[in-house]
KOLVEXZA-998934 format. One record per atom (N, C-alpha, C, O): residue number from 0; residue in one letter; atom name; z negated, y negated, x negated. Coordinates in steps of 0.1 Angstrom, whole numbers, plus 2048, in hexadecimal, padded with zeros to 3 digits. Each point is the difference from the previous one (the first is absolute). Last residue first. Layout:
<pts>
NUM | A | CA | Z | Y | X
...
</pts>
This chain:
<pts>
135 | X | N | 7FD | 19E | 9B0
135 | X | CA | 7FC | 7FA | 7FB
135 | X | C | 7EF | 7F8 | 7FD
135 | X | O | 7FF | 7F7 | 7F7
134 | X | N | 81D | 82B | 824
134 | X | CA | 7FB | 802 | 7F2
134 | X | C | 7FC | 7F9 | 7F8
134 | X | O | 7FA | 805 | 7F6
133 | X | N | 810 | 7F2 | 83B
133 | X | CA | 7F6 | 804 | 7FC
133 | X | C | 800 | 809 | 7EF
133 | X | O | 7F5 | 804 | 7FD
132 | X | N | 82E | 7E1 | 80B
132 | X | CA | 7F5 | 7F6 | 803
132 | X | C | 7F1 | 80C | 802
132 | X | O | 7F6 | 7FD | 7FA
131 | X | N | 83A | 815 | 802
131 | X | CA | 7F9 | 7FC | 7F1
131 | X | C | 7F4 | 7F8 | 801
131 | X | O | 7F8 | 800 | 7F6
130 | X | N | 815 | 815 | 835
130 | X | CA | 7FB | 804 | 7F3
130 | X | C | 7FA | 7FD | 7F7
130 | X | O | 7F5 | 802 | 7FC
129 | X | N | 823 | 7E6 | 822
129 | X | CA | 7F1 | 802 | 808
129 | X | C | 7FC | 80B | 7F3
129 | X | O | 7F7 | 7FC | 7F9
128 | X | N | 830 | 7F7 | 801
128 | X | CA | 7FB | 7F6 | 7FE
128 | X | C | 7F3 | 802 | 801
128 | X | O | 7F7 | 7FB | 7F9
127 | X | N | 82B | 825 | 815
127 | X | CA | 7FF | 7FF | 7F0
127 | X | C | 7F2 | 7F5 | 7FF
127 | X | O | 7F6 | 805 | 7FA
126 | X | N | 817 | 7FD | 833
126 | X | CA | 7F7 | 80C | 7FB
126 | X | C | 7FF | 7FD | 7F0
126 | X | O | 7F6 | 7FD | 7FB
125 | X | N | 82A | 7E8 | 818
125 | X | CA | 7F1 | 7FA | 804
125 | X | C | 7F3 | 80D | 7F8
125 | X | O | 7F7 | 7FF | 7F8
124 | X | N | 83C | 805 | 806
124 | X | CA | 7FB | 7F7 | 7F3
124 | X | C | 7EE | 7FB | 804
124 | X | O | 7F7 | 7FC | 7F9
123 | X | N | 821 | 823 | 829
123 | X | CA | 800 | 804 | 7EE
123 | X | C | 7F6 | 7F9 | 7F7
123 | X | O | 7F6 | 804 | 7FB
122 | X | N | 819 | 7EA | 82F
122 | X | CA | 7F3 | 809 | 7FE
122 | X | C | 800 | 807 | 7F1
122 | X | O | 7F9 | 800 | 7F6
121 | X | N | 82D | 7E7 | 80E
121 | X | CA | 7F6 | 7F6 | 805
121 | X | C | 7F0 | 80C | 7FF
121 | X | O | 7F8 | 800 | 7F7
120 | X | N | 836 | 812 | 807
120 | X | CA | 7FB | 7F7 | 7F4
120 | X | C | 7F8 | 7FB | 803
120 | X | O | 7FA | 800 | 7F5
119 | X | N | 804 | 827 | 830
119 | X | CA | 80D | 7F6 | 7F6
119 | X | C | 7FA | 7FC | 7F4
119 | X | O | 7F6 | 805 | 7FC
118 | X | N | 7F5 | 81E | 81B
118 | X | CA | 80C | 800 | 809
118 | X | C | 809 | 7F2 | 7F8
118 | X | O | 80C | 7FF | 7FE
117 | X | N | 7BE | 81E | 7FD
117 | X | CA | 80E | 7F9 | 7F9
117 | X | C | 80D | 801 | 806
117 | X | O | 804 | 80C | 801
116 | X | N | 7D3 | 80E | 810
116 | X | CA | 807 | 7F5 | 802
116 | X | C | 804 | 7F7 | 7FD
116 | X | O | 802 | 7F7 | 808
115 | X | N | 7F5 | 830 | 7E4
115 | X | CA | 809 | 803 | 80A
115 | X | C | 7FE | 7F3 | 80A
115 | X | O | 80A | 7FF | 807
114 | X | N | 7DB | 800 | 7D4
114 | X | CA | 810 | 807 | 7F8
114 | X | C | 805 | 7FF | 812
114 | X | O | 805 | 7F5 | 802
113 | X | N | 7CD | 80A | 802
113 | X | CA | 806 | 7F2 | 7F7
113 | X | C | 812 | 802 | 803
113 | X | O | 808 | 7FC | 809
112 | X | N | 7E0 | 82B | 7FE
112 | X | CA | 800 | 7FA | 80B
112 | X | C | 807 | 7F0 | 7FE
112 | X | O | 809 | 7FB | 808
111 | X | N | 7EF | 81C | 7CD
111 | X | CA | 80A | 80A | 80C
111 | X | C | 804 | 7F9 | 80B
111 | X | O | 80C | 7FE | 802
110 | X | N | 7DE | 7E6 | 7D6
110 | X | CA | 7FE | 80D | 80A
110 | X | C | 80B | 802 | 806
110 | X | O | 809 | 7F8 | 802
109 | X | N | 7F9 | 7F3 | 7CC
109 | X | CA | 802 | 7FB | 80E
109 | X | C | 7FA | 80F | 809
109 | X | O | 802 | 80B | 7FC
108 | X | N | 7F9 | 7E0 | 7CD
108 | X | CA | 800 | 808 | 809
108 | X | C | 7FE | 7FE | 814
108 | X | O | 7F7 | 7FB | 807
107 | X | N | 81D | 7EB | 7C7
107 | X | CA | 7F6 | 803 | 809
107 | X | C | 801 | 80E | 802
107 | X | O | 807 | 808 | 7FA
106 | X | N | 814 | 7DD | 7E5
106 | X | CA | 7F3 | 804 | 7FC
106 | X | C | 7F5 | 801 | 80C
106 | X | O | 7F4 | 7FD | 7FF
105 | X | N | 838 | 7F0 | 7FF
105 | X | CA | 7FA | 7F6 | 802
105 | X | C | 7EF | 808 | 800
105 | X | O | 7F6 | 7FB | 804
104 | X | N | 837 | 81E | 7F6
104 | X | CA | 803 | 7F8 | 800
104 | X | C | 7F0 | 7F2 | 7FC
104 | X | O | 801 | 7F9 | 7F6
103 | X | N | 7FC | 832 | 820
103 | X | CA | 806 | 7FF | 7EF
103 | X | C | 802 | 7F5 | 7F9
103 | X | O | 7FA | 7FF | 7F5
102 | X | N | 803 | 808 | 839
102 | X | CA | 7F1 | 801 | 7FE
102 | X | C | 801 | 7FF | 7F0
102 | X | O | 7F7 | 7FA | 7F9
101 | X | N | 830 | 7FE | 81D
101 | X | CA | 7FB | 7F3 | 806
101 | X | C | 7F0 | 807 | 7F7
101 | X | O | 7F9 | 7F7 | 7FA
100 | X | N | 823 | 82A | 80B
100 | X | CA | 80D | 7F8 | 7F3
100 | X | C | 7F6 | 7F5 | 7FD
100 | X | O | 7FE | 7FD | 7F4
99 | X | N | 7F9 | 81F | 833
99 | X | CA | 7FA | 805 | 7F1
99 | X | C | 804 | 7F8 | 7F4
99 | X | O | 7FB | 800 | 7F5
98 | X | N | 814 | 7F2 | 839
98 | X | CA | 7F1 | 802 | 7FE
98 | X | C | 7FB | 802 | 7EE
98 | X | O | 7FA | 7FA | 7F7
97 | X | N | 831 | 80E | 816
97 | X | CA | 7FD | 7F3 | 7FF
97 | X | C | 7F2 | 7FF | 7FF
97 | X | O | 7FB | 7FC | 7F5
96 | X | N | 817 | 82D | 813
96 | X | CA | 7FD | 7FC | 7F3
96 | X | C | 7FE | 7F5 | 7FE
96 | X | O | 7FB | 7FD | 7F5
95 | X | N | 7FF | 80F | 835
95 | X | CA | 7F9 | 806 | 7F8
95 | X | C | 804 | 7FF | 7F4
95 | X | O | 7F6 | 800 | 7F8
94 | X | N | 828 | 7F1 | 827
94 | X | CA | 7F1 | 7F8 | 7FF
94 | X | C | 7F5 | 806 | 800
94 | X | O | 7F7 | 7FC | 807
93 | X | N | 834 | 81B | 7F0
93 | X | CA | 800 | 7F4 | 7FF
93 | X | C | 7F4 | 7F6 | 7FF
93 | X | O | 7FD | 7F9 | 7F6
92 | X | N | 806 | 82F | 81F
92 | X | CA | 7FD | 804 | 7F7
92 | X | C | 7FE | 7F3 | 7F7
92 | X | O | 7F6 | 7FD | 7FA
91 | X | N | 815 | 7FD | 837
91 | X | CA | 7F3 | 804 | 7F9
91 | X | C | 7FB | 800 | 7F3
91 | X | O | 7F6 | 7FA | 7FC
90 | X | N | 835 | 7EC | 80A
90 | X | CA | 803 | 806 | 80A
90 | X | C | 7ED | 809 | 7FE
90 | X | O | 7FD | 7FF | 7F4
89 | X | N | 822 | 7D2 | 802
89 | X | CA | 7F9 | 80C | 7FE
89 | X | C | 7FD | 809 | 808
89 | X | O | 801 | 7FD | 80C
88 | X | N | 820 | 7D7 | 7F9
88 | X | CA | 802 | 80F | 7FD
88 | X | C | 7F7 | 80E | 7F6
88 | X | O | 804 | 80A | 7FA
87 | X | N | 7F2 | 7C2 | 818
87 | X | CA | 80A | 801 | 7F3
87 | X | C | 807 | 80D | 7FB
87 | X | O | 805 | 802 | 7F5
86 | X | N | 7DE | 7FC | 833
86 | X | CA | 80C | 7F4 | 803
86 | X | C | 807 | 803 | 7F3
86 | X | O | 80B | 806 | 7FF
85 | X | N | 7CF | 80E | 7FD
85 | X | CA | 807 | 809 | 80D
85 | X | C | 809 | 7F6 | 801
85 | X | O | 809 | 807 | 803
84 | X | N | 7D7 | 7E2 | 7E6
84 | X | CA | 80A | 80B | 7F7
84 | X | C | 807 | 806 | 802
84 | X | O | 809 | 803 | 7F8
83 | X | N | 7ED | 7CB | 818
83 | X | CA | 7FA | 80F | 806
83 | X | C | 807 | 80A | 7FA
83 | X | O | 80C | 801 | 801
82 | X | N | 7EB | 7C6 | 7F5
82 | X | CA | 80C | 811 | 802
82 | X | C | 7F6 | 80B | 800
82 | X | O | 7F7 | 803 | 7F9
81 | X | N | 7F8 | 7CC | 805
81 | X | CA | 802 | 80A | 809
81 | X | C | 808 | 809 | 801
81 | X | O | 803 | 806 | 80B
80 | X | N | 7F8 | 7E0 | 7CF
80 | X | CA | 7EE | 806 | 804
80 | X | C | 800 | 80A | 80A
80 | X | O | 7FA | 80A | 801
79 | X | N | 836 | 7F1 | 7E9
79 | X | CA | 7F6 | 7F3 | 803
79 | X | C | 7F4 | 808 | 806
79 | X | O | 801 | 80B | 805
78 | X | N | 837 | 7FE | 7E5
78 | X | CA | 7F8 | 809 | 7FF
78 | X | C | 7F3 | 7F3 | 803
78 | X | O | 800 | 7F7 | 7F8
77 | X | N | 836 | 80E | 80C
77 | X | CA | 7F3 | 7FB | 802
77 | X | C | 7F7 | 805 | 805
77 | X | O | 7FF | 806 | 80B
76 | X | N | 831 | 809 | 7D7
76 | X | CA | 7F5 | 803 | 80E
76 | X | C | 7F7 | 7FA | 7FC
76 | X | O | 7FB | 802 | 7F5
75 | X | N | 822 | 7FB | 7E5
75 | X | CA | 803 | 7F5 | 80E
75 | X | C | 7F9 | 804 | 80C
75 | X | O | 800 | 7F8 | 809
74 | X | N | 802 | 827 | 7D1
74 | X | CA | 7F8 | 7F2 | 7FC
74 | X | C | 802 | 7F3 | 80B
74 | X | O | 7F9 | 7F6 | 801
73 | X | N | 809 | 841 | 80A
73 | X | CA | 807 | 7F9 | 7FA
73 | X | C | 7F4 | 7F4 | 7FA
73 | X | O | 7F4 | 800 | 801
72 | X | N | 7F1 | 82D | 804
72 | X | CA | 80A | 7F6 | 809
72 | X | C | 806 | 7F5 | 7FA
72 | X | O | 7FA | 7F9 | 7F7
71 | X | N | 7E8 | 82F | 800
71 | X | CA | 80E | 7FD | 7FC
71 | X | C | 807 | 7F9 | 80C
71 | X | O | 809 | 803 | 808
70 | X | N | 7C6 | 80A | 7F9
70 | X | CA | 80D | 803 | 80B
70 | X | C | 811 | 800 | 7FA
70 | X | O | 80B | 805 | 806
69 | X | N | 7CD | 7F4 | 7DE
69 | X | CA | 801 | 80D | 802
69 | X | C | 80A | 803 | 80E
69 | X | O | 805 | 80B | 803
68 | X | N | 7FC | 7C9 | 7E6
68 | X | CA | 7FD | 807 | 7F9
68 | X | C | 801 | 812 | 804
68 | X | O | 808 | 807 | 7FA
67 | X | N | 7EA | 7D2 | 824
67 | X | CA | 816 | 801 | 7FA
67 | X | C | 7FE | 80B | 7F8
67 | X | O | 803 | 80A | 806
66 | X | N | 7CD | 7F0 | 805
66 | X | CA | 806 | 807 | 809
66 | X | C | 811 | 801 | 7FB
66 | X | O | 807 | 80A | 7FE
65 | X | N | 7E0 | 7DF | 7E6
65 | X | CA | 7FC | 80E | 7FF
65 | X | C | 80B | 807 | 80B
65 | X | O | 809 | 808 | 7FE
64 | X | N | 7F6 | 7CD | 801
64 | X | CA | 807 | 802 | 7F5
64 | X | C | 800 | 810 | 800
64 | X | O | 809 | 808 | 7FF
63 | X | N | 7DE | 7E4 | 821
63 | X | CA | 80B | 7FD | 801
63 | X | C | 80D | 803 | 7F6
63 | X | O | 80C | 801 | 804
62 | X | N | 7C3 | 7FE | 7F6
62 | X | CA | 803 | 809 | 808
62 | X | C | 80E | 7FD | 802
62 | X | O | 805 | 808 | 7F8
61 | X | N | 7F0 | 7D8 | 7EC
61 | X | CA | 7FE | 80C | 7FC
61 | X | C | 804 | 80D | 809
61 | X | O | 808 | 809 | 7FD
60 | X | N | 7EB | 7CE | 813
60 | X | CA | 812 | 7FC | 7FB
60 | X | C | 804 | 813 | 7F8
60 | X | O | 809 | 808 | 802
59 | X | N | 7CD | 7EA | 811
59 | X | CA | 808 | 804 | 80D
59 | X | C | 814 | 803 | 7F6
59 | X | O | 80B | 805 | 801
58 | X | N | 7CB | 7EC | 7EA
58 | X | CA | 801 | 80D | 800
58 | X | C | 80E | 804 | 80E
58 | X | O | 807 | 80A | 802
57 | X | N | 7EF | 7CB | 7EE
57 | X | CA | 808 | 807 | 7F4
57 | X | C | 801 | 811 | 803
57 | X | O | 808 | 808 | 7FC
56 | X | N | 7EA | 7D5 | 823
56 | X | CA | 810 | 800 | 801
56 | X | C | 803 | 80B | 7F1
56 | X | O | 80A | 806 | 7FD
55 | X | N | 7C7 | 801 | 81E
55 | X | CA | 805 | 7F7 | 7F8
55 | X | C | 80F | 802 | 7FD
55 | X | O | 805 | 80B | 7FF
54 | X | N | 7E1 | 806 | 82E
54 | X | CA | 800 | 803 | 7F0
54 | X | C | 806 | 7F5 | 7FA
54 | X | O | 805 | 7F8 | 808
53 | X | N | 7E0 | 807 | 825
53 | X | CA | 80A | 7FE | 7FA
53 | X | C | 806 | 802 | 7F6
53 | X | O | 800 | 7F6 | 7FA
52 | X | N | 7D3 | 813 | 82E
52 | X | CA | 80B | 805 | 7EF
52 | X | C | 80D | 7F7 | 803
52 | X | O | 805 | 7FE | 80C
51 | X | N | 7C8 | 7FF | 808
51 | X | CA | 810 | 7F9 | 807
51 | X | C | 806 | 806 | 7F1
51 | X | O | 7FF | 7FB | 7F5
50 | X | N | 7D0 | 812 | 821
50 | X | CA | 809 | 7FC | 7F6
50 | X | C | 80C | 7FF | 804
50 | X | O | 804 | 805 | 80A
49 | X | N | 7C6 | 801 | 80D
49 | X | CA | 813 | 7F8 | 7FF
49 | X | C | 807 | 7FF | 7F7
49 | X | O | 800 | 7F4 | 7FC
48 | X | N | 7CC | 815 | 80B
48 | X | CA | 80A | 808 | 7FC
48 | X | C | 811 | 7FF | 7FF
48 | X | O | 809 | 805 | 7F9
47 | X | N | 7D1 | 7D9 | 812
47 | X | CA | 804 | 805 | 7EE
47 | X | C | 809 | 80A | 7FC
47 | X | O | 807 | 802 | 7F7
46 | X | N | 801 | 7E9 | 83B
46 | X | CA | 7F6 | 807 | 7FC
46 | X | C | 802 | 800 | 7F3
46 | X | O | 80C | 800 | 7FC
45 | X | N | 803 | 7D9 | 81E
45 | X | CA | 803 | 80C | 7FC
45 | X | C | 7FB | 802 | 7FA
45 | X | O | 7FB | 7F8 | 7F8
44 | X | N | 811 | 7E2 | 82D
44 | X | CA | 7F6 | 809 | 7F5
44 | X | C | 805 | 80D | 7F9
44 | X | O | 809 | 806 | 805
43 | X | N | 806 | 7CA | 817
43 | X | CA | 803 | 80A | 7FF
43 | X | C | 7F9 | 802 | 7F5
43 | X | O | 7FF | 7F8 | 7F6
42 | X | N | 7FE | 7E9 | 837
42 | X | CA | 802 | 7FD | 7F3
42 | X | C | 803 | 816 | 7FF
42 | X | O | 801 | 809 | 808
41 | X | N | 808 | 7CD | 81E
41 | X | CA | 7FD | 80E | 800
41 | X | C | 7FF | 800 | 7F1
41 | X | O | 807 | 7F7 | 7FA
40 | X | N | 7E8 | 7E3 | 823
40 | X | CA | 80D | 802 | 7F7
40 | X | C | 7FC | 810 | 7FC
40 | X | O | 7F5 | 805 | 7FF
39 | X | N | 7E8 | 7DE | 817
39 | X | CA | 80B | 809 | 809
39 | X | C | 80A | 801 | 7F8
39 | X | O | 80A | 800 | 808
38 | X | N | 7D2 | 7E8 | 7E4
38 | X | CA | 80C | 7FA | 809
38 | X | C | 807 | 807 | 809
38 | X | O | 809 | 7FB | 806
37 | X | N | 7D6 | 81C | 7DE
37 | X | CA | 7FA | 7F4 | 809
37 | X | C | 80B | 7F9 | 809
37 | X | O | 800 | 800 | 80C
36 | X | N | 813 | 82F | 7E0
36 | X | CA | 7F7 | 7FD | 7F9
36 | X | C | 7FA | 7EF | 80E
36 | X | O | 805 | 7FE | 80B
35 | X | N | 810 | 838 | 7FA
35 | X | CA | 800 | 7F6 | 802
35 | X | C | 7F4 | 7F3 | 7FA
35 | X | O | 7F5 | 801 | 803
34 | X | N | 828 | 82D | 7F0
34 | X | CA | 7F5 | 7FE | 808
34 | X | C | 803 | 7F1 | 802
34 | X | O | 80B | 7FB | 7FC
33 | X | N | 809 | 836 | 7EC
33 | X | CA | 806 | 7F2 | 80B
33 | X | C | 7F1 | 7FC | 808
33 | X | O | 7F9 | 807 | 808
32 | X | N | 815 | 81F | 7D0
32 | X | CA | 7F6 | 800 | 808
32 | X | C | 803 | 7EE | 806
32 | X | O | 7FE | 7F7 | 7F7
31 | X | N | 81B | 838 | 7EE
31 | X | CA | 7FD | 7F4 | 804
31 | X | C | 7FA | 7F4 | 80A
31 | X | O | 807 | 7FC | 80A
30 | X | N | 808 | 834 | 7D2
30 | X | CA | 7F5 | 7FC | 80F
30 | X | C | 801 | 7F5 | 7FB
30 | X | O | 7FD | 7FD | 7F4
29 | X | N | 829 | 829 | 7F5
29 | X | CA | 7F2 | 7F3 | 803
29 | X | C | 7FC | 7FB | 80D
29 | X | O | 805 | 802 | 80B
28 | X | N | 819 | 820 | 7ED
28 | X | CA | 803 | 7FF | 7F3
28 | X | C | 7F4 | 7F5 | 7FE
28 | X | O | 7FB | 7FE | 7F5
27 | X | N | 816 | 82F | 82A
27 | X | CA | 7F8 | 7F5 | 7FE
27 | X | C | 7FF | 7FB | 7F4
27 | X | O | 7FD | 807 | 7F7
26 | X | N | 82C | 814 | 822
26 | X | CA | 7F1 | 802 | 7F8
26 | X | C | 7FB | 7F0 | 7FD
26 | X | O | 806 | 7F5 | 7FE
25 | X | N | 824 | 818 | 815
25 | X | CA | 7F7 | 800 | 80A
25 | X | C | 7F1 | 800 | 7F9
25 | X | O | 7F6 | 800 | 806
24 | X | N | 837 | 7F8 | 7E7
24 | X | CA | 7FD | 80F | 807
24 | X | C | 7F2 | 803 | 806
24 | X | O | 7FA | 80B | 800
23 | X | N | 81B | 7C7 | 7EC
23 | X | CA | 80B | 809 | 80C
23 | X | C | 7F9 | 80C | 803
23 | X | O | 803 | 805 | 80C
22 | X | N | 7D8 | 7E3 | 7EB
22 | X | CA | 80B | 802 | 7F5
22 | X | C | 809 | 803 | 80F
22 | X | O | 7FE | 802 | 80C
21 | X | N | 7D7 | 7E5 | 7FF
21 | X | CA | 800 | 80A | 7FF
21 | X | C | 813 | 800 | 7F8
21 | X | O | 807 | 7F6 | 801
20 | X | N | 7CA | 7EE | 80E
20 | X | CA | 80B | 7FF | 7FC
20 | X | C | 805 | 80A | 7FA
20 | X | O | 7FA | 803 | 7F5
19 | X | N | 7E0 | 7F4 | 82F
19 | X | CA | 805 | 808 | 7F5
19 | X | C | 80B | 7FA | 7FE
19 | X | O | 806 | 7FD | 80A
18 | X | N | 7D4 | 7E7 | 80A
18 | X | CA | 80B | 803 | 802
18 | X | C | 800 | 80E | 7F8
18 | X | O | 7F6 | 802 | 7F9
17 | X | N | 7DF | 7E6 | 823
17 | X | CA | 807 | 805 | 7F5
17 | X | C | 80C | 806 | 801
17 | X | O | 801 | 809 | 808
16 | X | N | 7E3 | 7D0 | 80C
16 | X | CA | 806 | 809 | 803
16 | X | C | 806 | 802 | 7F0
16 | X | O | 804 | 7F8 | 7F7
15 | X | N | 7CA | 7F2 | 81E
15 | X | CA | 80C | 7FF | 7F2
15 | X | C | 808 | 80E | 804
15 | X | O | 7F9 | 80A | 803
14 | X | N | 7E4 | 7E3 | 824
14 | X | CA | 7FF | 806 | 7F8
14 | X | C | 80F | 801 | 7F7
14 | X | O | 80A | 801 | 807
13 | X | N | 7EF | 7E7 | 81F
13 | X | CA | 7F1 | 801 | 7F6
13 | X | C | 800 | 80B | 7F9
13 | X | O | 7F4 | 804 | 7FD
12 | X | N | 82B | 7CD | 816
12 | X | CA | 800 | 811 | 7FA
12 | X | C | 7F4 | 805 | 7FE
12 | X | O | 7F9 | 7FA | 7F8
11 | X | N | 821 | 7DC | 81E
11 | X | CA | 7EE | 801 | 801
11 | X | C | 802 | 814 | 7FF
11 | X | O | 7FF | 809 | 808
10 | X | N | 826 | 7C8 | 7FB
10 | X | CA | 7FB | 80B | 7FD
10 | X | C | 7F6 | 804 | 802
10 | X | O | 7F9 | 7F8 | 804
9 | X | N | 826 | 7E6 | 80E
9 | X | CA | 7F1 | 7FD | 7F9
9 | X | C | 7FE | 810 | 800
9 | X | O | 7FD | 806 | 80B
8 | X | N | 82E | 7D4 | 804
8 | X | CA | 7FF | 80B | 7FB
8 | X | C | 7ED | 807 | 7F9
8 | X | O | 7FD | 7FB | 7F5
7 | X | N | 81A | 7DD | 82D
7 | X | CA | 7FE | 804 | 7F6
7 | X | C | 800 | 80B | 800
7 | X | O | 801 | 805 | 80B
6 | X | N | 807 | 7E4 | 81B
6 | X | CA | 804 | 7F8 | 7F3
6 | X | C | 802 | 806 | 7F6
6 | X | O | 80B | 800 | 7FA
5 | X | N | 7EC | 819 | 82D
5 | X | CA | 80A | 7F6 | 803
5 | X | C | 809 | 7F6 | 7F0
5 | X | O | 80B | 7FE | 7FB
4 | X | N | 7D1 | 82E | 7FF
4 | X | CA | 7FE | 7F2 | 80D
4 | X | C | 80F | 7FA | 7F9
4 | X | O | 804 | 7FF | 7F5
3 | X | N | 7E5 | 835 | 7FF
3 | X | CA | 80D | 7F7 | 7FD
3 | X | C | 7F5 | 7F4 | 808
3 | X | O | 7F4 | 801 | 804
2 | X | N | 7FF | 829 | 7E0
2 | X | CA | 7FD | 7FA | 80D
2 | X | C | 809 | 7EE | 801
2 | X | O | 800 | 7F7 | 7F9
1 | X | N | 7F6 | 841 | 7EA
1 | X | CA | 803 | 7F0 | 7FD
1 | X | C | 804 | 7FE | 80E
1 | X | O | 805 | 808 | 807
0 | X | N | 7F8 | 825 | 7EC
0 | X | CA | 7F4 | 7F9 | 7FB
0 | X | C | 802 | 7F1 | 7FF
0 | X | O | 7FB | 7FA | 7F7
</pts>
């Protein structure tokens, strides 16, 4: 969709490409929509539905404590948003009680389908968040 000359560069899109930004596992996590505003400068949209999670360092810090806690893991393993529990030596059952330790813990209730793609500290702490934010 764009048409070069010698000198320049001059775009001419007609219609806004939409990206998926998608997780390591392939699922869809937001739509983002690339258009082009007057100057030809590519600008960037995003639908109301877009949410960008990041949990908060206190909940993330929490999950983290939860997880040492039930993995019993020394005090010197680094434990950060991206440790993968299967990396810290859980093993299923494992991140099923983590899960449960995590719904106790912070007064939710997590789905099933939720629950199984929790894979580190980072999603963890995002789901918790997405919760307490809709209870709230």
């Amino acid at each position: 969709m764009a048409s070069f000359s010698a000198v320049n560069v001059k775009f001419q899109p007609t219609i806004s490409s939409i990206h998926k930004i998608s997780q390591g596992n392939g699922r869809l996590s937001s739509i983002v929509s690339l258009g082009w505003n007057k100057s030809s400068l590519p600008t960037l949209r995003t639908s109301r539905r877009l949410q960008i999670c990041c949990a908060k360092k206190e909940t993330v810090d929490k999950v983290i404590a939860i997880v040492k806690e039930k993995l019993a893991l020394a005090a010197d393993v680094e434990v950060t948003a991206e440790s993968d529990f299967t990396q810290l030596g859980a093993d299923s059952l494992d991140t099923v009680e983590i899960v449960m330790d995590l719904e106790e813990q912070f007064n939710i209730n997590v789905d099933e389908d939720k629950a199984q793609d929790i894979t580190t500290i980072q999603q963890a702490a995002d789901v918790i968040e997405s919760l307490l934010e809709k209870k709230a």
